[in-house]
N, C-alpha and C positions, 0 to 999 in steps of 0.2 A: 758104865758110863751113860748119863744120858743123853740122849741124841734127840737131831728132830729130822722130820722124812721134806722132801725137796717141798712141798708142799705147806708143811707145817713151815720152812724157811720162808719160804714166799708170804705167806699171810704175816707173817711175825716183822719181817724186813719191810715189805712194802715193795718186794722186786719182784720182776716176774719168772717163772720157773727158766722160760727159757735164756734171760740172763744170765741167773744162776748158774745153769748148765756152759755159757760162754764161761762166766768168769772162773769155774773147773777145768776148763779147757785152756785158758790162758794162764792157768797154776796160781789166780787168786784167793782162790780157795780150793777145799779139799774133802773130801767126802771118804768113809768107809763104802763099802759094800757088805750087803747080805749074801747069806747062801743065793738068795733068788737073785741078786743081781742089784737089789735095791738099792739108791745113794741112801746113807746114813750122815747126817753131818754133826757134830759137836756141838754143844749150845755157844761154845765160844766164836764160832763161825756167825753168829747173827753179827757182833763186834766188827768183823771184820768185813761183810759185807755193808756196816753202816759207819766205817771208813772208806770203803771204795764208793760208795755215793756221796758223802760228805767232801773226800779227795776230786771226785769229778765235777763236782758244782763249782768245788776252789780252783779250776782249772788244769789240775794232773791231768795227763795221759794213763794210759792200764801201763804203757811201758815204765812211767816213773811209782804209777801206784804199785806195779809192782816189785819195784826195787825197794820200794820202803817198807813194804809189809814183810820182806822178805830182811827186816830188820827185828821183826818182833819174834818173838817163841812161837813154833810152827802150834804145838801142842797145848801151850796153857793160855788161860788167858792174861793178856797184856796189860800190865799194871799202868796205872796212872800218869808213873814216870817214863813208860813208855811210852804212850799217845802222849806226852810234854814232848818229848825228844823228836818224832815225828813232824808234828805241828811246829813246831819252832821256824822249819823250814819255809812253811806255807807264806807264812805274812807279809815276806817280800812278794808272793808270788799272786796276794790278794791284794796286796796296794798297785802293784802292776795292772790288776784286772780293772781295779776303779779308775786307775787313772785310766785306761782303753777306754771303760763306757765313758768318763766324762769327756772325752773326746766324740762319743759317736754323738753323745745327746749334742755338744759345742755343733757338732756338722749338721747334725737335724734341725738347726736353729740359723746356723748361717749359712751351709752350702747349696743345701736342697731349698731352702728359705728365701735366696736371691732370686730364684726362679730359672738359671738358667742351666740347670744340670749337666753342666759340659766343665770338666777340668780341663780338659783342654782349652777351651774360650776363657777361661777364667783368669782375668789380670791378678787378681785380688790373692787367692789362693794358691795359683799355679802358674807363675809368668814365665811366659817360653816353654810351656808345656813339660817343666821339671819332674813332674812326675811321672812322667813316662819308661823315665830311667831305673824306676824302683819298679817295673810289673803292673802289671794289670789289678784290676778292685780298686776298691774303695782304699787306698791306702793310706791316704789324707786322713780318714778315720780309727785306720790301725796302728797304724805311727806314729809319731809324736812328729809337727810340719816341721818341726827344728831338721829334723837329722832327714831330710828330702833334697 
């Protein structure tokens, strides 16, 4: 089989070893051992580490990245029809994201924009202080103002 050592992973992926070594650690991935102790990892493991950065950009968790990887063949590499089946999931969860940022850019333009940085003061966007009821932050931004 051939393999690459945690080093050769990291120049090849773009991650850094000691990521690597988390995401072993959180059963993302998987490595052999040598007699000396050395990780040995699969070439098929590059795949899978440039799904768990592709998955974290789209906004997964390790906790749901790792529920979905643990949908693919631990051993071989994942056919085309398997990253389709995976990804399918995502697109709701990337229209989700755009809609957040065009909400933060909408608040960079009007809320922080008005000049008076206080939701609280704010008739406009927050009358009687409603948002105080949903928590602390910026939630006007991460929210949608409908559901406040």
């Amino acid at each position: 089989m051939d393999t690459l050592t945690i080093g050769q992973l990291s120049r090849r992926s773009g991650v850094a070893t000691s990521a690597l070594r988390f995401y072993e650690e959180k059963g993302l991935i998987y490595s052999e051992r040598t007699t000396a102790g050395h990780r040995r990892y699969p070439r098929a493991i590059l795949r899978r580490v440039a799904f768990i950065v592709f998955a974290q950009r789209v906004g997964l968790t390790l906790r749901e990245v790792r529920a979905e990887l643990r949908k693919l063949p631990r051993h071989d590499v994942p056919t085309q029809a398997d990253w389709a089946k995976l990804s399918s999931t995502w697109k709701r969860k990337i229209d989700e994201r755009i809609e957040e940022l065009q909400r933060m850019r909408s608040g960079l333009e009007q809320c922080i924009g008005c000049g008076c940085l206080s939701l609280k003061k704010c008739r406009f966007a927050n009358p009687s202080d409603r948002a105080s009821a949903q928590g602390s932050g910026p939630i006007a931004w991460t929210r949608k103002m409908g559901t406040m």
